[in-house]
Every structure is written in structure tokens, then in C-alpha cells.
C-alpha positions as CSV (number, residue, x, y, z in Angstrom):
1,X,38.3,20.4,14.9
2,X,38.5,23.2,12.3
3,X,35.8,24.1,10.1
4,X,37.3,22.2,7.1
5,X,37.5,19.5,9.3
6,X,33.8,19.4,10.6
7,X,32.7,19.8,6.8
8,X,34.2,16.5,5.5
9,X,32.9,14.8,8.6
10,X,29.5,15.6,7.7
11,X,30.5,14.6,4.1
12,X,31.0,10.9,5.2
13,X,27.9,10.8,7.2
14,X,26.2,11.8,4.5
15,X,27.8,9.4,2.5
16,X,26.8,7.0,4.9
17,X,23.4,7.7,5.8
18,X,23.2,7.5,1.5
19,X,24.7,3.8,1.4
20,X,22.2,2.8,4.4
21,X,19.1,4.4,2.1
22,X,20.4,2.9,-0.8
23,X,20.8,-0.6,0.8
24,X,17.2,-2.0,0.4
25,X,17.6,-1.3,-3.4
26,X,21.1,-3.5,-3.6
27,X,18.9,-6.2,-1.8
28,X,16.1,-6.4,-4.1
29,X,18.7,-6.6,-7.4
30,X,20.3,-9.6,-5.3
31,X,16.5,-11.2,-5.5
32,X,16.9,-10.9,-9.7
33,X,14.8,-12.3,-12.2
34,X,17.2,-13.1,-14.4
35,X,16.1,-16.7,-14.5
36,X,12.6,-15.8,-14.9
37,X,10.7,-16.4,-18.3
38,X,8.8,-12.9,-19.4
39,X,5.9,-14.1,-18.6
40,X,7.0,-15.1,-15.1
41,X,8.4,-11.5,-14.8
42,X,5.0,-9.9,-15.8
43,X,3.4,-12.1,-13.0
44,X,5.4,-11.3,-10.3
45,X,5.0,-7.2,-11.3
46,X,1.1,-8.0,-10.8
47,X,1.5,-10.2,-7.8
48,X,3.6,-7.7,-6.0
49,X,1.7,-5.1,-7.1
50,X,-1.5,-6.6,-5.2
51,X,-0.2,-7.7,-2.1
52,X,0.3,-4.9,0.7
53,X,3.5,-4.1,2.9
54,X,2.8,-5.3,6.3
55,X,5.0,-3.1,7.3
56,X,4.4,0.6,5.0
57,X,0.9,-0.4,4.7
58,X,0.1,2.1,2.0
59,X,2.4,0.4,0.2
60,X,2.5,-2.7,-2.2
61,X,5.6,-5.2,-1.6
62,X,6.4,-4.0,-5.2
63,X,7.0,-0.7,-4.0
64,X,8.2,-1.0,-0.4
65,X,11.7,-1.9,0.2
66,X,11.0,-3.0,3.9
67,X,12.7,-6.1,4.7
68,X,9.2,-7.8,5.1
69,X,8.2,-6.8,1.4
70,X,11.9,-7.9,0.1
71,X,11.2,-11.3,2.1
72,X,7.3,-11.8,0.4
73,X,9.1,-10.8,-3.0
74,X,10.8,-13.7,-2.8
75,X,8.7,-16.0,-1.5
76,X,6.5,-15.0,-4.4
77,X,9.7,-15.6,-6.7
78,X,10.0,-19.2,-5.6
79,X,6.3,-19.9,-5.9
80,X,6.4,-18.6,-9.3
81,X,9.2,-20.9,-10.1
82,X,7.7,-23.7,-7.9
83,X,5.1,-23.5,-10.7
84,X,1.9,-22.4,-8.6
85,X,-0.4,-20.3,-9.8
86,X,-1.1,-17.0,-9.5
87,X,-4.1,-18.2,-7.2
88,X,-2.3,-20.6,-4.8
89,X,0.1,-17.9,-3.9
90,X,-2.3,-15.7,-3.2
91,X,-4.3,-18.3,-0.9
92,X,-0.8,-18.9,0.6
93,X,0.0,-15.2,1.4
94,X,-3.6,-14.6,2.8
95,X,-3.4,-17.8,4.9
96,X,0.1,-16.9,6.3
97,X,-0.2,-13.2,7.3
98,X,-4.5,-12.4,6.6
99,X,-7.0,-10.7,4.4
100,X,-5.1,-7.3,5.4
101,X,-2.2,-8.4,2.9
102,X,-4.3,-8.5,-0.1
103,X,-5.3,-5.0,-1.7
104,X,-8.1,-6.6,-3.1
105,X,-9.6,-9.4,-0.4
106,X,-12.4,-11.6,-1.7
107,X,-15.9,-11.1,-0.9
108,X,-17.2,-13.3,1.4
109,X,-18.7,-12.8,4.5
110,X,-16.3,-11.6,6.9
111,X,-15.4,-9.1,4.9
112,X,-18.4,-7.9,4.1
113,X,-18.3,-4.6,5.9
114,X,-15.0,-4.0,4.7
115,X,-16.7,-3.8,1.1
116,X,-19.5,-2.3,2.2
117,X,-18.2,0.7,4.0
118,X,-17.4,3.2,1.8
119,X,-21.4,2.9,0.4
120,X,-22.4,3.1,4.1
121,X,-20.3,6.4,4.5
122,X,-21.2,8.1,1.4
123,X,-25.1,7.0,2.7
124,X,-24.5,8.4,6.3
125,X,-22.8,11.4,4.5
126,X,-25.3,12.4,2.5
127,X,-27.9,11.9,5.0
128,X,-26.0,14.6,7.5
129,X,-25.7,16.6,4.5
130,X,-29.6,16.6,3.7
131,X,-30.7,17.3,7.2
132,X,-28.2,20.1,7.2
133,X,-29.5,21.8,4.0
134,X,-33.4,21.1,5.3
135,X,-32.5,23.1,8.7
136,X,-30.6,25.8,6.5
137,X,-33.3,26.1,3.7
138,X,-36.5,27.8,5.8
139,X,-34.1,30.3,8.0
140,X,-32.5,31.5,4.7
141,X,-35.8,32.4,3.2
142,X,-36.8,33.8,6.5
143,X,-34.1,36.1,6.2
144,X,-34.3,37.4,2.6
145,X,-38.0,38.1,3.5
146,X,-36.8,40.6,6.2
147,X,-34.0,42.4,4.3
148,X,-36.7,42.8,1.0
């Protein structure tokens, strides 16, 4: 194969691995919400934006084109046109795959620690940090004395 040759190979994979990338994006137009009301639109944006790929994980399904987050998209869809509330399909979403789906779980007791950890690691941070600075502080005088 010449070198022309090789270069419009590459070209069309290219091209292809383009049209594979772009694919999720074609997917989630076909969902639509042309046959929502704006005020079903504006609840699906906040819906999606609080529940969490499964899949991409630091991801919301809003955001994620994962074929997980295009299915919850439109199970959300359908609940919104089903009527529920913005409640239920939480309560549905959390029964069906866990608390790890919600951004925001609810407090409640098995998730206490979930809630409580950052305060326990800024606590167990700062207490590290103190004992350091109380181990530092003497020697650091010490030293200054000797030098004057």
C-alpha cells in the first residue's frame, strides 16, 4: 500500500472511530423531549442531574452518555410522563439500583457515616496536624537558642 493509500485508510478509521464517539449523543436525541411540557423538561434536567452514572460514577446520568445513564434517562422520562413525582422516582431509582445512585442519599441511619465522614477526617486531620506542630514547636526553639 502506498503512502497515499495508508493516509486515507487512517482517514476512515478516524471517521469511524468519530461516528462510534458520536453515537451515544444520536441516542439521547432519539430519547427527545419534545412531548414534554417546560416544566417537565426543567424536572428531568434536575432529576438527571442528581442521580449518578452507575457506570462513570463521577458522573450524573445527565452528563454520562453510558448506555446505563441513556436507559435511567428514560425511565425518568416515562415516570415524568406517568405523572409521579419528583419523589416517587427518586424512591424508585434508589429501590432499584441503591443509595449509591443518589448524589444526595437521605439521612438516615445507614448512612450515617457516609455523612459523617468528611467531619471525622477533617477531625482526625487536624488532630495529626496538632500533634505534629506540638513535636515541632519545642525542637525549633531549641534550635534558634543554639544558633543566637
Amino acid at each position: 500500500m502506498s503512502g497515499a493509500g495508508k493516509g486515507v485508510a487512517m482517514r476512515r478509521i478516524w471517521l469511524s472511530v468519530l461516528c462510534v464517539m458520536m453515537l451515544p449523543g444520536a441516542l439521547l436525541a432519539a430519547i427527545g423531549d419534545e412531548d414534554l411540557s417546560a416544566e417537565q423538561r426543567q424536572r428531568f434536567h434536575q432529576l438527571t442531574t442528581e442521580l449518578r452514572c452507575l457506570v462513570c460514577q463521577n458522573q450524573s446520568i445527565a452528563e454520562s452518555n453510558a448506555d446505563l445513564a441513556l436507559d435511567l434517562k428514560r425511565q425518568v422520562r416515562q415516570q415524568i410522563l406517568e405523572g409521579r413525582s419528583d419523589d416517587a422516582i427518586r424512591t424508585y431509582m434508589r429501590e432499584r439500583y441503591g443509595d449509591f445512585v443518589l448524589y444526595k442519599p437521605a439521612v438516615e441511619p445507614k448512612t450515617y457515616l457516609l455523612w459523617a465522614s468528611p467531619a471525622l477526617l477533617l477531625l482526625i486531620a487536624l488532630f495529626i496536624l496538632a500533634r505534629r506542630l506540638r513535636r515541632a514547636g519545642p525542637e525549633d526553639d531549641e534550635a534558634d537558642e543554639e544558633l543566637s
